[in-house]
TIMI-2910 file (N, C-alpha, C, CB; in pm, 1 decimal, decimal comma, always signed):
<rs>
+----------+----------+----------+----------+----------+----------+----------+----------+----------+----------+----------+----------+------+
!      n_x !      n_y !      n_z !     ca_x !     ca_y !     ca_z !      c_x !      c_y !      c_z !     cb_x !     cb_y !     cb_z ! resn !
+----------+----------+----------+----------+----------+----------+----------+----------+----------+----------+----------+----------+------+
!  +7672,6 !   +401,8 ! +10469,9 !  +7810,0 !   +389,0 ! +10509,2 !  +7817,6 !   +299,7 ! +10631,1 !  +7872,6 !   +525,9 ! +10536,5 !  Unk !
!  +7910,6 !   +176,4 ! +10638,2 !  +7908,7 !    +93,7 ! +10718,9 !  +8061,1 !   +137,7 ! +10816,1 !  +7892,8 !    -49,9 ! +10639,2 !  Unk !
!  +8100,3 !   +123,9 ! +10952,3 !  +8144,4 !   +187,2 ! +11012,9 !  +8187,8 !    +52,8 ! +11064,0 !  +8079,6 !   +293,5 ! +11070,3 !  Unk !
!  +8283,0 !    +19,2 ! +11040,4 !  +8368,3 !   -124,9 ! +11158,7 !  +8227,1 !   -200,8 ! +11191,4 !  +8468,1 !    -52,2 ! +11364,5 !  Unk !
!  +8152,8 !   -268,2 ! +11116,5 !  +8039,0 !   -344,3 ! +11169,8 !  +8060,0 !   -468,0 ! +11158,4 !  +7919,6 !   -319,6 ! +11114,9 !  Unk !
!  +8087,1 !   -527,0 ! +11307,7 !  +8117,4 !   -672,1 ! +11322,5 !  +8001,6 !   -786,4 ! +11307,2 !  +8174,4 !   -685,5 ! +11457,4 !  Unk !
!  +7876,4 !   -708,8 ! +11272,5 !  +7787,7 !   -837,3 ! +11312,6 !  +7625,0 !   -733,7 ! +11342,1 !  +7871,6 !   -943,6 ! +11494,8 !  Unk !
!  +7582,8 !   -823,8 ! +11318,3 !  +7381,7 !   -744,8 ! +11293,8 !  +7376,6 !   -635,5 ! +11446,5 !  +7184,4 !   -938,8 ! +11323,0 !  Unk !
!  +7332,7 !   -571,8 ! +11453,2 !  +7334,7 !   -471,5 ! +11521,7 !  +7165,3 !   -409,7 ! +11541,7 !  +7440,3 !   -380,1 ! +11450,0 !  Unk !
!  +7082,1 !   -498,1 ! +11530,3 !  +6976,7 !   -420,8 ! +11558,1 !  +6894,8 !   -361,0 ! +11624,1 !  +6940,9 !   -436,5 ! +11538,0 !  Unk !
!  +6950,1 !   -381,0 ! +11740,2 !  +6932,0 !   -251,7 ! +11906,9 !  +7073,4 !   -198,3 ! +11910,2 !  +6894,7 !   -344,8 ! +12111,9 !  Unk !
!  +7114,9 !    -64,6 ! +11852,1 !  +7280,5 !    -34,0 ! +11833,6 !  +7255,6 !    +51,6 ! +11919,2 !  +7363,6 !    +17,0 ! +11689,9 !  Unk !
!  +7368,5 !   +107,6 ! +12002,7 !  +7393,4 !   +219,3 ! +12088,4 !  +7468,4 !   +334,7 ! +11973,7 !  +7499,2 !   +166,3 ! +12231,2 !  Unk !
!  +7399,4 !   +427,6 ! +11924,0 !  +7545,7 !   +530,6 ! +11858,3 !  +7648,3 !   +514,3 ! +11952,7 !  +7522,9 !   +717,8 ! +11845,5 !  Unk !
!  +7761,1 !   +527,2 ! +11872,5 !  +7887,3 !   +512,9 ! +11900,9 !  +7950,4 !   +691,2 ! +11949,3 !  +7958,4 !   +433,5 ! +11754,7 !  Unk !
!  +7889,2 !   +760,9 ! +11889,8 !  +7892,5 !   +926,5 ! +11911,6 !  +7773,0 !  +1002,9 ! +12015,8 !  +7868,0 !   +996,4 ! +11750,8 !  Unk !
!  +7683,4 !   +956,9 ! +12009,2 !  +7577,5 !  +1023,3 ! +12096,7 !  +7529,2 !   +924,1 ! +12208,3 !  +7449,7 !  +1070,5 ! +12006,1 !  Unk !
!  +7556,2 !   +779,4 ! +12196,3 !  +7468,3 !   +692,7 ! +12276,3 !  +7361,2 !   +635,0 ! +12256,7 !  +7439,5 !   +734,6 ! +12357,0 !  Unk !
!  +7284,4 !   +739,5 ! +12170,1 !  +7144,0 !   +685,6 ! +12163,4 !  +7118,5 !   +569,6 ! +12123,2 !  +7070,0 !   +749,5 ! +12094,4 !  Unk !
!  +6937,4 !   +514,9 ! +12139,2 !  +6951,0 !   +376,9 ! +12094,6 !  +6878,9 !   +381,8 ! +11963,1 !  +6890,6 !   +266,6 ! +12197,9 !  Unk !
!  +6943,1 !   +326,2 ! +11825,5 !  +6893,1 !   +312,8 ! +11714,9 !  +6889,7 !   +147,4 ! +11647,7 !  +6967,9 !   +412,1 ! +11640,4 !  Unk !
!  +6828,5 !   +140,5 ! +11533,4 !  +6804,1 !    +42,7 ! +11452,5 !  +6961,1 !    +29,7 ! +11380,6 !  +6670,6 !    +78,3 ! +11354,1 !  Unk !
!  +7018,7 !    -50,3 ! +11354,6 !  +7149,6 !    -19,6 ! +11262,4 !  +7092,3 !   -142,0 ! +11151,0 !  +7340,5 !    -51,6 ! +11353,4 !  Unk !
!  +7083,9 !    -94,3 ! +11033,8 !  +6960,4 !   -173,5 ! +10933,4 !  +7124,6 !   -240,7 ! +10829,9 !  +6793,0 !    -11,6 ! +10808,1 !  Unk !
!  +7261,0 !   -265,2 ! +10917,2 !  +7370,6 !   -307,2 ! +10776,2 !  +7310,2 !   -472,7 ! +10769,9 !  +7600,1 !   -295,2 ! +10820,1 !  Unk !
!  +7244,4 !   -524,0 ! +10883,4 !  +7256,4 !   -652,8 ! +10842,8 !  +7093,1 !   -647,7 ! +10755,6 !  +7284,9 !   -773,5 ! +10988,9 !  Unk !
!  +7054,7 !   -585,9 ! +10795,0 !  +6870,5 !   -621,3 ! +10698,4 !  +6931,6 !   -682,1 ! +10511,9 !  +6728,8 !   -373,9 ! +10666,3 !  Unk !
!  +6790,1 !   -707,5 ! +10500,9 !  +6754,4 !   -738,8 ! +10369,5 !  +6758,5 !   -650,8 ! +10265,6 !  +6645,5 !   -779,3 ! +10368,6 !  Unk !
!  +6734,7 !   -489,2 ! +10292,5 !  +6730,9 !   -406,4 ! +10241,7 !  +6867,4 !   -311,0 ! +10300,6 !  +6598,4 !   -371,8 ! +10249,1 !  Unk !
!  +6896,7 !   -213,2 ! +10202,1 !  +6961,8 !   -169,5 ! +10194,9 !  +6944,7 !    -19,1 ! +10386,1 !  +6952,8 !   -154,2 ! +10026,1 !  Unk !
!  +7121,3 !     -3,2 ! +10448,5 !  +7028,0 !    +33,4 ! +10590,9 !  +7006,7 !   +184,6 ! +10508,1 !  +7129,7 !    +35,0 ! +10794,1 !  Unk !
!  +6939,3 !   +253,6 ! +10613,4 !  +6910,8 !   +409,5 ! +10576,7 !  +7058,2 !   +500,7 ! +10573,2 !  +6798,5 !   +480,9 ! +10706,7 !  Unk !
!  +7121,1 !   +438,5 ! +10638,7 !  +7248,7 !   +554,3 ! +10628,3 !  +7318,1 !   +537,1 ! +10506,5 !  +7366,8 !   +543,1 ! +10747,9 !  Unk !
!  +7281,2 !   +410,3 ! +10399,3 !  +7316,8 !   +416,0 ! +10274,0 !  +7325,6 !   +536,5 ! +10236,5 !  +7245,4 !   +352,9 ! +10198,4 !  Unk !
!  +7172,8 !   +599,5 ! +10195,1 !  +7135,5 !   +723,5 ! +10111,7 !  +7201,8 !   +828,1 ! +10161,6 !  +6991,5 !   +758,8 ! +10108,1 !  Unk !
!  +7273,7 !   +886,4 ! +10289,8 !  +7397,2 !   +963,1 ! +10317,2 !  +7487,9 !   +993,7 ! +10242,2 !  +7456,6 !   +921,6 ! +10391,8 !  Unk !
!  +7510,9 !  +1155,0 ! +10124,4 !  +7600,4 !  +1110,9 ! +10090,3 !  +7688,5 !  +1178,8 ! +10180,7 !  +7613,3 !  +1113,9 !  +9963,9 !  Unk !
!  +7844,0 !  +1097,1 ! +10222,1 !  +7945,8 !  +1124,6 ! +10319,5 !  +8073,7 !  +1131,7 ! +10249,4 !  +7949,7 !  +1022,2 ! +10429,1 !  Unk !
!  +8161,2 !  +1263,0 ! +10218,4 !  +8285,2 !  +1244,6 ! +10162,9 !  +8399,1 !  +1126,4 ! +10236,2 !  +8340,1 !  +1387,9 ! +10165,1 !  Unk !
!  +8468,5 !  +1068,5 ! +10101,3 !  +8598,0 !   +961,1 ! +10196,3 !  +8677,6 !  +1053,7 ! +10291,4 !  +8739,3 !   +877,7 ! +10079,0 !  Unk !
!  +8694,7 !  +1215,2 ! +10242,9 !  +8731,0 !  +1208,4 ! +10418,3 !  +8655,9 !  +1195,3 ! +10538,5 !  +8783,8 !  +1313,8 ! +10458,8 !  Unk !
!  +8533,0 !  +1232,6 ! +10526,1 !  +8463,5 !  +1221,8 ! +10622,1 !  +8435,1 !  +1098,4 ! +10661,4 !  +8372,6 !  +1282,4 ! +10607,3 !  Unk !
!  +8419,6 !  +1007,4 ! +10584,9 !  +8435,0 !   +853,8 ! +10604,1 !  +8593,5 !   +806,5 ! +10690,3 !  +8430,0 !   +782,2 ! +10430,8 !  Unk !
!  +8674,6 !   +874,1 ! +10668,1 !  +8829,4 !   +826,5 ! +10708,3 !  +8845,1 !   +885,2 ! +10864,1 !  +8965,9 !   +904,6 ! +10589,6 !  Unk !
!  +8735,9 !  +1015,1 ! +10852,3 !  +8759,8 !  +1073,7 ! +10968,3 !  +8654,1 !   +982,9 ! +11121,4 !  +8716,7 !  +1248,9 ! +10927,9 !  Unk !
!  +8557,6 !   +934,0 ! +11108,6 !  +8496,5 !   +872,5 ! +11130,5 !  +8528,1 !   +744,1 ! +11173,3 !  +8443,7 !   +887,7 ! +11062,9 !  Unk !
!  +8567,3 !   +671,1 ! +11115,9 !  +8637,8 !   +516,2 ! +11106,8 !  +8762,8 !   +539,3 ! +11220,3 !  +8711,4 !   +468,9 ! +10917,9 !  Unk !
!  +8846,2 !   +679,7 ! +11226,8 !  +8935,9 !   +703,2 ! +11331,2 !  +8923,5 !   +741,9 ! +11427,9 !  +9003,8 !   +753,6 ! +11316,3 !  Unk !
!  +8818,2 !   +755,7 ! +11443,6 !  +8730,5 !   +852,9 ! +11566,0 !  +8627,2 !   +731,6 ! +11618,8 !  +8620,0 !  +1020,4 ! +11486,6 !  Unk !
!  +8538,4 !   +656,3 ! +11612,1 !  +8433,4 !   +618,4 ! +11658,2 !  +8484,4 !   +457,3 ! +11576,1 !  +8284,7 !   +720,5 ! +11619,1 !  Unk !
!  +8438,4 !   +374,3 ! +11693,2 !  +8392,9 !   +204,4 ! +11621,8 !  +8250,1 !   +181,7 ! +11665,6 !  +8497,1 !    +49,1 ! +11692,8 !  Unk !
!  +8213,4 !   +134,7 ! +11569,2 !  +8082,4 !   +104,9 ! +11514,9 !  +7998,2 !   +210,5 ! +11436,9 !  +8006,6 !    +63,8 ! +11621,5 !  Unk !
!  +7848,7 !   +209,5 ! +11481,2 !  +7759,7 !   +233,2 ! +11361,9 !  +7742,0 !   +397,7 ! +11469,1 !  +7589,5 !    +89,9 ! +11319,1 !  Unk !
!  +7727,7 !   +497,3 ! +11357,1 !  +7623,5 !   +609,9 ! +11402,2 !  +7506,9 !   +623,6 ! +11371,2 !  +7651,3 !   +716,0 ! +11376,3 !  Unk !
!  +7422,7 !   +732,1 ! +11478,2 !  +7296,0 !   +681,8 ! +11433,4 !  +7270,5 !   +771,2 ! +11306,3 !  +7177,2 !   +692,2 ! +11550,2 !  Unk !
!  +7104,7 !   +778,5 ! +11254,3 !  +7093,0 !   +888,7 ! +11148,8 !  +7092,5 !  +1065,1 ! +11190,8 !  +6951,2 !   +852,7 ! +11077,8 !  Unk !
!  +7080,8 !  +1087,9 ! +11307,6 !  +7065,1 !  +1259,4 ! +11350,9 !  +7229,2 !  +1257,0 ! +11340,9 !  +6976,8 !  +1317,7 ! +11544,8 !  Unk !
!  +7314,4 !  +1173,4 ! +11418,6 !  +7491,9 !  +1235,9 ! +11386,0 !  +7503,4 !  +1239,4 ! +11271,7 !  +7627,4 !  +1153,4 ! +11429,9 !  Unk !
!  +7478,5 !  +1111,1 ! +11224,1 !  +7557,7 !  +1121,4 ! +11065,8 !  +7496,5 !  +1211,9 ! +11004,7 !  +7555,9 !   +993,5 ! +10963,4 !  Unk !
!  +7406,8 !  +1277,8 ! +10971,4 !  +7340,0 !  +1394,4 ! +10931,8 !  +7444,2 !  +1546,3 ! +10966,4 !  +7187,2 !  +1389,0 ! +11020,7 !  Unk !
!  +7424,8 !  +1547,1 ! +11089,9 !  +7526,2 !  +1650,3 ! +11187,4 !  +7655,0 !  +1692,8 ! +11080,4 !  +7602,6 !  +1549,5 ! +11352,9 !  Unk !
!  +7659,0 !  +1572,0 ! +11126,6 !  +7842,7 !  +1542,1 ! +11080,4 !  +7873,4 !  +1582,3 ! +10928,5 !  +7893,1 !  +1349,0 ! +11087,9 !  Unk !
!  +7777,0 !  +1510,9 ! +10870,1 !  +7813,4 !  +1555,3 ! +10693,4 !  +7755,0 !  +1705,3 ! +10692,1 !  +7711,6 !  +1439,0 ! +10546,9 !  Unk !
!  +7694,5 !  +1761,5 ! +10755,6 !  +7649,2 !  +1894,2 ! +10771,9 !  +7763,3 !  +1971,0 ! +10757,9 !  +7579,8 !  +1921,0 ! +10897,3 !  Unk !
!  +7831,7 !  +1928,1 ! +10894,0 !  +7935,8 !  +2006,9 ! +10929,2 !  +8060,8 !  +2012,7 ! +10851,8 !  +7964,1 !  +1975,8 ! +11044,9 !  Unk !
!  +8041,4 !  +1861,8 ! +10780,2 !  +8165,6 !  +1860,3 ! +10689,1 !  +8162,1 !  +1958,4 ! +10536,3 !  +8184,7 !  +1694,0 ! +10649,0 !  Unk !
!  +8040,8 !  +1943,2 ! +10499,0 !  +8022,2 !  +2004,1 ! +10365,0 !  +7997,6 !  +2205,3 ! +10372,5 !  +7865,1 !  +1909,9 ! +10298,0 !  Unk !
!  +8007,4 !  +2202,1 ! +10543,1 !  +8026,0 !  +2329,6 ! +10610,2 !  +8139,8 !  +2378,5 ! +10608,3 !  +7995,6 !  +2331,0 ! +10728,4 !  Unk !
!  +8257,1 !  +2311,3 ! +10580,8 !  +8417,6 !  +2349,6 ! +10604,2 !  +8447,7 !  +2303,5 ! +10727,8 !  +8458,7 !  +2507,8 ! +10600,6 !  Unk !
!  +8382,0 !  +2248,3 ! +10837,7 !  +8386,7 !  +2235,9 ! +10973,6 !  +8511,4 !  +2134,3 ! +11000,9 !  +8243,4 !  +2185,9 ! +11030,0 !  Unk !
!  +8510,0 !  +2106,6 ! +11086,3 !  +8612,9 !  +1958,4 ! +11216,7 !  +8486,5 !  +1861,6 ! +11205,1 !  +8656,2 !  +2015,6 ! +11464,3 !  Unk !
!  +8423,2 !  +1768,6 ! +11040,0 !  +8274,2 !  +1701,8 ! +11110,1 !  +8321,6 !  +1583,8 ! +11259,9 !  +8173,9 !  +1578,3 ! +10948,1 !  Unk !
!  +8457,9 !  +1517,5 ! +11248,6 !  +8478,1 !  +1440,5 ! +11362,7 !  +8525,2 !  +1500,0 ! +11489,4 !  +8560,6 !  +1348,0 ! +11330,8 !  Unk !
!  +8518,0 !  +1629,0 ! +11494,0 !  +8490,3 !  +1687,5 ! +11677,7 !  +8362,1 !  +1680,3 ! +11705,8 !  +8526,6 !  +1857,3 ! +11722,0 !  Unk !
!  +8393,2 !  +1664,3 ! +11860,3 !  +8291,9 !  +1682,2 ! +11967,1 !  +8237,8 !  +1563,1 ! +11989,1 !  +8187,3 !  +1777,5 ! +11939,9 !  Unk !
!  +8150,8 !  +1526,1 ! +12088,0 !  +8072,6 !  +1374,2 ! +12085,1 !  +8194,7 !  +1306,8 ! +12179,6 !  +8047,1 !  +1283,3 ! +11893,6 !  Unk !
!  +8129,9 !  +1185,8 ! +12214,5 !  +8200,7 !  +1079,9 ! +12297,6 !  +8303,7 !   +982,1 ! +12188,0 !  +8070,2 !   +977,5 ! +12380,9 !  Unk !
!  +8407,0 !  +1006,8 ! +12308,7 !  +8470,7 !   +878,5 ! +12192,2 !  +8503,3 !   +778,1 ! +12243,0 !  +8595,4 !   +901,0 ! +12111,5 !  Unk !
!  +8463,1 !   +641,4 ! +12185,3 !  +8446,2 !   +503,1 ! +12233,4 !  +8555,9 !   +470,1 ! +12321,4 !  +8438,8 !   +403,1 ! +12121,6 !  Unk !
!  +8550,1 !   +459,9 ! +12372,3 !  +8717,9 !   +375,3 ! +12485,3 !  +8724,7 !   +261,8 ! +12476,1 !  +8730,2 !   +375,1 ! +12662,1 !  Unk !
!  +8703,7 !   +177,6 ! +12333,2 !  +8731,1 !    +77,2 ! +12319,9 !  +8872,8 !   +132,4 ! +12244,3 !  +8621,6 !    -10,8 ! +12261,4 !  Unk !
!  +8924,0 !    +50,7 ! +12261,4 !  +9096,6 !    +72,8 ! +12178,5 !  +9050,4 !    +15,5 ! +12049,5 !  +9263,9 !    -35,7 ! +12252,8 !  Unk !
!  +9097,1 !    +45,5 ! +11954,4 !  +9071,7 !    +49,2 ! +11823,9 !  +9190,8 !    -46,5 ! +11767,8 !  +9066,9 !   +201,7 ! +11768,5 !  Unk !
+----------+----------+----------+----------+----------+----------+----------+----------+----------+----------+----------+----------+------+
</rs>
């Protein structure tokens, strides 16, 4: 799942935790957060909440929490870039 990705990203900051990850949308191969599966709401919820890429431990989290009944887009930092 690609997340508002403007351009190769391959030292990415998560957009939710900070951390520093690989964001593999521009590689040759397909990135790892492909194989995620993430419901379109959780995709919709996401895209309104955070710009750019998450890493693989949130997005994990998150679809956790979603396929949990949970809020998966609470909690975490949210970008202060204006959207």
């Amino acid at each position: 799942m690609r997340i508002n990705v403007a351009g190769p990203l391959a030292n990415a900051a998560c957009a939710r935790c900070g951390g520093a990850f690989h964001c593999g949308a521009a590689d040759p191969d397909p990135c790892a957060c492909s194989a995620l599966l993430l419901s379109a709401t959780l995709q919709v919820a996401l895209r309104e909440r955070w710009r750019g890429c998450l890493c693989l431990d949130c997005l994990r989290a998150l679809a956790a929490q979603d396929t949990a009944g949970e809020s998966p887009a609470a909690g975490g930092t949210r970008d202060p870039t204006p959207g």
